[in-house]
N, C-alpha and C positions, 0 to 999 in steps of 0.2 A: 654424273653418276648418282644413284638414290643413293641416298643415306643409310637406308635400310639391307645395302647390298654390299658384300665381301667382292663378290665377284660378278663383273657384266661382257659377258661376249656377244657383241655381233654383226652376224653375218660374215664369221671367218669363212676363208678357202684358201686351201693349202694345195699345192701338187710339187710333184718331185716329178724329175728327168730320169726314166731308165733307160742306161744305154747299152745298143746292142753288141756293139764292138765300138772299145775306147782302148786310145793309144793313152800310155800312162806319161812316157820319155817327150822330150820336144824334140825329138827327132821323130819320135812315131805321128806326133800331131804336125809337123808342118809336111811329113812325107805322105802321112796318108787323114787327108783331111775328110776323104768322104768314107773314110771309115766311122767318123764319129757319127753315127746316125743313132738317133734315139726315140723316145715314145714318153708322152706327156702322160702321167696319170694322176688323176685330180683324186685325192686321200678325203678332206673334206671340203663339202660343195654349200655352203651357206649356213652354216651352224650357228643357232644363238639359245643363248639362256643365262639364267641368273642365277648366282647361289647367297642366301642371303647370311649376313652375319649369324655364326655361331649353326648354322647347318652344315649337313654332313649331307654327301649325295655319291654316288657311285653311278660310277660309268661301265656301260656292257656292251657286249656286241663279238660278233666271232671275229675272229684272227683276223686282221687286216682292216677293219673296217673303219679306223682310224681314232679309237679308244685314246691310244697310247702317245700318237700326233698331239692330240688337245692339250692333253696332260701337257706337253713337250710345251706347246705356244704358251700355256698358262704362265711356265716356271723361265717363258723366255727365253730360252736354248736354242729354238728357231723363231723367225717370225710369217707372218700371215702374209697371203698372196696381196690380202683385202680382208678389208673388217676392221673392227679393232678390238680391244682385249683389255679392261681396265680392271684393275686389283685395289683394295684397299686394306693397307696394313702389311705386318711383316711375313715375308712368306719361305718357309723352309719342303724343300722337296726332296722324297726320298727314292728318288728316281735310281742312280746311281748311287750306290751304297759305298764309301769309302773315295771316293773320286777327291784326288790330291793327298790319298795314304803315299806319307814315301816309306820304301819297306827298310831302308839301315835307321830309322828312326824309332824311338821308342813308343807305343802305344800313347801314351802321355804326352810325347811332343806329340803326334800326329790328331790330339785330341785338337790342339788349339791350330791346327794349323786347317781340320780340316771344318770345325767352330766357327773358327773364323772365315771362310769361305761360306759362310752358312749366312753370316752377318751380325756377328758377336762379337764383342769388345775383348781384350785381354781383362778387363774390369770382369766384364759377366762372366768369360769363361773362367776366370779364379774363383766366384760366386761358387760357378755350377759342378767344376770339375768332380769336386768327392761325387757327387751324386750322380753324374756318366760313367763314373769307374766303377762306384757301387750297382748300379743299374746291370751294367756288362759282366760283372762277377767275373769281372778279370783282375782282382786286384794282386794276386802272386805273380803276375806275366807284364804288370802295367809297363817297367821300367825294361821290358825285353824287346828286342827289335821286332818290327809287325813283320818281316821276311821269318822268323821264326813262328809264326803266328799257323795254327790251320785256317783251313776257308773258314768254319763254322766261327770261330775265336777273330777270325777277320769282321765275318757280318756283325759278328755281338755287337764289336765296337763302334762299327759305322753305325748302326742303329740308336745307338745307346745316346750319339752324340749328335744324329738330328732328330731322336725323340724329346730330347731336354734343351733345344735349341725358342720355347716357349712362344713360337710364332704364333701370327695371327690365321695365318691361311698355312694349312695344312695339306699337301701333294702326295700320294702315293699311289705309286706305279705297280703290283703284283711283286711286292717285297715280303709279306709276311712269315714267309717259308724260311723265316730264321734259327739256327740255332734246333736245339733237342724240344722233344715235349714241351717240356716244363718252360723251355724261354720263348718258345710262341705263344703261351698262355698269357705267361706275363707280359709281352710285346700286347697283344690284343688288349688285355687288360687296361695298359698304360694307353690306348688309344682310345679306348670308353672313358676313363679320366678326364682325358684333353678334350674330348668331346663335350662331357657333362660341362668343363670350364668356360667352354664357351668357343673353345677354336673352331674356324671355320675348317670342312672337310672334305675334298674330292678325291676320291681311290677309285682307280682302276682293277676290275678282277674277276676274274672265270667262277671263283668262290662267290654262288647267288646267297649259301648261307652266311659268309664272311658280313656282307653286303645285308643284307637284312638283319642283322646284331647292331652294326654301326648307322646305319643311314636312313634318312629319311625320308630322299628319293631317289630314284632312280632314274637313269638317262640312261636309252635302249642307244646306239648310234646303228645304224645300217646302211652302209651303201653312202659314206660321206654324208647323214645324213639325220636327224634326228628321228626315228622311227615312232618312237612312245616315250613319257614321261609323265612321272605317276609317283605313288608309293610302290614301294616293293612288291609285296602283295599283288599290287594291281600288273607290275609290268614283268614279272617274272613269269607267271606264267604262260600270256604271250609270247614272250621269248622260247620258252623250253619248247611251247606246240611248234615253234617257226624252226629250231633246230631239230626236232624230227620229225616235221615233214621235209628238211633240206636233207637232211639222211636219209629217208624214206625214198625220194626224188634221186639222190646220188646213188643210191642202192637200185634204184631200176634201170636206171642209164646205164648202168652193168648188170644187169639183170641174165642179159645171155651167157657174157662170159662168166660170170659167177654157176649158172648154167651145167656149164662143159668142163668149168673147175672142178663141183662139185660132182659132178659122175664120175670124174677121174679119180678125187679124192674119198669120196665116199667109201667108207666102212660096213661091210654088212655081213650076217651069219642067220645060220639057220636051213634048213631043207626044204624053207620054197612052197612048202604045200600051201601058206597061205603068206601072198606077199603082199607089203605095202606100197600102192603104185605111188600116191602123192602125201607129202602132211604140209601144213601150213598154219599159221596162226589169223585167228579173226578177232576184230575187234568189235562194241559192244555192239555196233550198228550192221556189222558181221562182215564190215571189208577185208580184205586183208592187208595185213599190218605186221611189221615187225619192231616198231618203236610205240612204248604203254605206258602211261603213268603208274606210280605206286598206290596203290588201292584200283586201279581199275580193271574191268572184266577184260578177260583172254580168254578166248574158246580154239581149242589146238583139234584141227579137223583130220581125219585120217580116210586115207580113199584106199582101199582093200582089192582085193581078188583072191579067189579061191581057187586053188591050183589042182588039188587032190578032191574027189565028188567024196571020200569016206571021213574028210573032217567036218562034221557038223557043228562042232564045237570049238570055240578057242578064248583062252585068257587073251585080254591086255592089258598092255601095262607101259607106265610114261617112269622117264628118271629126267630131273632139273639137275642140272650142273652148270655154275659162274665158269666163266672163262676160263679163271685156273685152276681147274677142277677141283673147286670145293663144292661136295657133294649137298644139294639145296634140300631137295624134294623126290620123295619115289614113291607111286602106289599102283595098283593093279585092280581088273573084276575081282581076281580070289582076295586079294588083300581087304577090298570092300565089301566083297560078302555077293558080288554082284552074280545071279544066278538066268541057266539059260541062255547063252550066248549064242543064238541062232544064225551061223554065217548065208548069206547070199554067193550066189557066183559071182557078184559084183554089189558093194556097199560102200556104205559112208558112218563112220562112230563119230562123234564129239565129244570129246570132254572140256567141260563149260566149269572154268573160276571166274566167279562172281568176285571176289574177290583178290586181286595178287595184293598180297603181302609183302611180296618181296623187294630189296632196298638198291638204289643206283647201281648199275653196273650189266656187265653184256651176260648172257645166259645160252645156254644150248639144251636142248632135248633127245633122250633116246628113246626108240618105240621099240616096242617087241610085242609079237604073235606067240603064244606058247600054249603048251596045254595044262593041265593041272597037273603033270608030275612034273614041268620043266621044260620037256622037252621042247627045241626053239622050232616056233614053223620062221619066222622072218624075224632079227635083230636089227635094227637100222641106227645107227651112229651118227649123232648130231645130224638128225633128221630134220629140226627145223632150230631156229638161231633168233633172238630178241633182247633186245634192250630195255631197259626200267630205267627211266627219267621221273627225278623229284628235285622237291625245294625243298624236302626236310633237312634235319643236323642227325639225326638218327646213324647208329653205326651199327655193323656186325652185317648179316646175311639177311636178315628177314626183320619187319616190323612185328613187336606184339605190342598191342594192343594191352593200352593200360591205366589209371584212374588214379590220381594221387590223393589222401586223405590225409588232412592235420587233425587233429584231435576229434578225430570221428569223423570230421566235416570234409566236406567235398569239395577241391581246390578248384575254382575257377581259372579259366585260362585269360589269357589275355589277348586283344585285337590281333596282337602279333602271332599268339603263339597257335591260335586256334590252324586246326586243318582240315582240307578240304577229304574228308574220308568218305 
C-alpha cells in the first residue's frame, strides 16, 4: 500500500444470490429442495480506486448501482467475491446510526457502549463524553432511557457519538438528514472541521450539492462499474445529462400509455372555436424534450386549428405551475402588448425562453385561446409537463440573478462557486 494512500481498492466484485422461492423452516428445505432456485447478480464488477490521506470523495450513481455495497466492503460488514480492499488508520462508519443502542439504558450508558463498538477506550470515551453529550444537546434527557427517546433525539445521539469518535478514515452512508434545521447545519459543519483536520472522507449521497461543499472528488459508479471520476464540477454534470436522458428514455417507453392516460385524464374548457390540437416543449436544438437544465432555452410549441371561419383574432396565453401547485409564471399576447393575432385555419405559435430561470423540480403548463374580453375559445390543463435539473444550492422557486459587493467592490467567485449560466 503507498504511503500516500488512506484507502486502496482493487478490482472488487461483489454479487448476491436473489431467490425466487426459498423455504425459510428445514422442513421446507429438505422437503422442497428444488424450490430453492435463485439468480446470481453481480452489484460490483471490477472496481478500483484510491482515496488518498486527508481527502474527501463522494460516491454517486442511481439506486442500485452499488454506491452503498462499496461503502459496506470498506467498513467490512461484508466481504469481496475478489479483489482486495486495504485501509490505513482508524476507521469509524456512520452507516447504521445507533447500532448496539439498548433502549432500557440510559443515553450515557448507551454512549460507551455504542463508542466502544466504534473502537474507543473507556480512557477516550471519559476524554470525550462531555463533548458527544454537548454536541447532541441532549444533556436534560442524558440520564433517561433511549426507549423514551424520539427518533430525532435517537439520531442526535448516534451521530454525536460517531462524529467525536476522531477516526482516521471517515464512512458515510446518506445519513445527514438528522435532526431539525439547525442540527444538520451543525452536523455538516462539524464535518467540514474533520475534513479541514485532515480526516480522510467517503460519503455516499443523492445530495450533488452536499457532495461538492465537502469533496474533492467524485466517483460516478454505474452498472457495478466505475463510470467517471473527476472533480465535482467535472462529473456532476455528466451525471445529471445521463439521468435525463434515462428519464427522457423511461418516459417514451411509456410514451403510449401515458398517451391514452392523458386523454382520459385531461382537463379542458372553453367553446372550441379555436382549439389546441398539440403542445410540446423544444429544446435549444428544437428536439423535443421534457428534462432542461436551469438557465437553459425551452420553446413550448402550440399547434392550433380554427374551428369557427368569424374568429380572426385570438389572445394567448401560458400559466407555469410546480407540481404542487405553486403558482411559478403567467403571461399572455394582451399582457405583452403583443398586437394582431392573425389566426390560420391550421398554425403553429412558439413561445421561445432564452432563458429558464426556474429552480429543480417537476413543472406543468396551462394553454388557453381567448379573446380580449376573456372569453375562452380552448383552456387546456397541464397541457405539457417538465422538469428542471441543476447542481446549484439555490432555494425558493426561481433563480434571480444577483452580484455581491464589499465595500463598493465586486466579489469574485470562486472555482467552485462560479456557474455555468
Amino acid at each position: 500500500m503507498k504511503s500516500e494512500n488512506a484507502v486502496e481498492v482493487k478490482n472488487i466484485t461483489k454479487k448476491f444470490r436473489i431467490y425466487l422461492d426459498k423455504g425459510y423452516t428445514l422442513k421446507e428445505k429438505i422437503l422442497f429442495q428444488r424450490r430453492r432456485t435463485y439468480e446470481e447478480r453481480k452489484v460490483l464488477n471490477g472496481i478500483s480506486f484510491d482515496v488518498k490521506k486527508g481527502e474527501a470523495v463522494g460516491l454517486i450513481g442511481h439506486n442500485g448501482c452499488g454506491k452503498s455495497t462499496t461503502l459496506k466492503l470498506l467498513t467490512k460488514i461484508m466481504y469481496p467475491d475478489s479483489g482486495t480492499i486495504e485501509m490505513s488508520g482508524r476507521v469509524s462508519s456512520l452507516l447504521e446510526l445507533g447500532a448496539g443502542f439498548h433502549p432500557d439504558m440510559s443515553g450515557k450508558e448507551n454512549i460507551y457502549i455504542n463508542a466502544s463498538i466504534l473502537g474507543l477506550s473507556k480512557r477516550e470515551i471519559d476524554n470525550r463524553i462531555a463533548d458527544i453529550i454537548s454536541f447532541s444537546e441532549l444533556e436534560e434527557f442524558i440520564d433517561n432511557p433511549v426507549r423514551t427517546y424520539s427518533s430525532g433525539m435517537y439520531m442526535r445521539l448516534a451521530f454525536s457519538v460517531a462524529i467525536n469518535v476522531d477516526a482516521d478514515i471517515l464512512l458515510i452512508d446518506e445519513i445527514l438528514a438528522v435532526g431539525d434545521a439547525g442540527f444538520q447545519a451543525k452536523c455538516f459543519n462539524r464535518l467540514k472541521e474533520i475534513k479541514a483536520a485532515g480526516t480522510t472522507i467517503v460519503i455516499v449521497s443523492h445530495s450533488l450539492g452536499q457532495i461538492e461543499q465537502i469533496c474533492d472528488r467524485t466517483i460516478w459508479i454505474h452498472e457495478g462499474r466505475i463510470n467517471k471520476c473527476g472533480t465535482p464540477r467535472e462529473v456532476h454534470p455528466f451525471y445529471l445529462d445521463y439521468m435525463g436522458r434515462k428519464q427522457k428514455k423511461r418516459e417514451e417507453t411509456q410514451a403510449e400509455d401515458r398517451k391514452q392516460q392523458d386523454i382520459q385524464n385531461k382537463k379542458e374548457s372553453g367553446n372550441y372555436d379555436v382549439r389546441i390540437i398539440k403542445a410540446e416543449l423544444l429544446d435549444a436544438q428544437e428536439n423535443k424534450s421534457s428534462v432542461f437544465s436551469v438557465a437553459s432555452k425551452m420553446i413550448l410549441k402550440i399547434t392550433y386549428e380554427r374551428k369557427n371561419e368569424k374568429v380572426a383574432e385570438s389572445g394567448i396565453g401560458f400559466h407555469i405551475y410546480r407540481n404542487d401547485g405553486t403558482d411559478c409564471y403567467g403571461s399572455s399576447t394582451i399582457i405583452d402588448k403583443i398586437k394582431h393575432i392573425q389566426l390560420k385555419k391550421n398554425g403553429t405559435i412558439q413561445v421561445v425562453f432564452d432563458c429558464v430561470e426556474l429552480l429543480q423540480g417537476k413543472y406543468k403548463i396551462d394553454i388557453a385561446f381567448h379573446d380580449e374580453y376573456g372569453l375562452t375559445y380552448h383552456y387546456l390543463y397541464d397541457a405539457v409537463q417538465f422538469e428542471i435539473l441543476n447542481i446549484c444550492e439555490d432555494i425558493g422557486v426561481c433563480r434571480i440573478r444577483h452580484t455581491w459587493f464589499f465595500d463598493g467592490k465586486e466579489a469574485e467567485r470562486t472555482e467552485e462557486g462560479t456557474r455555468d449560466d
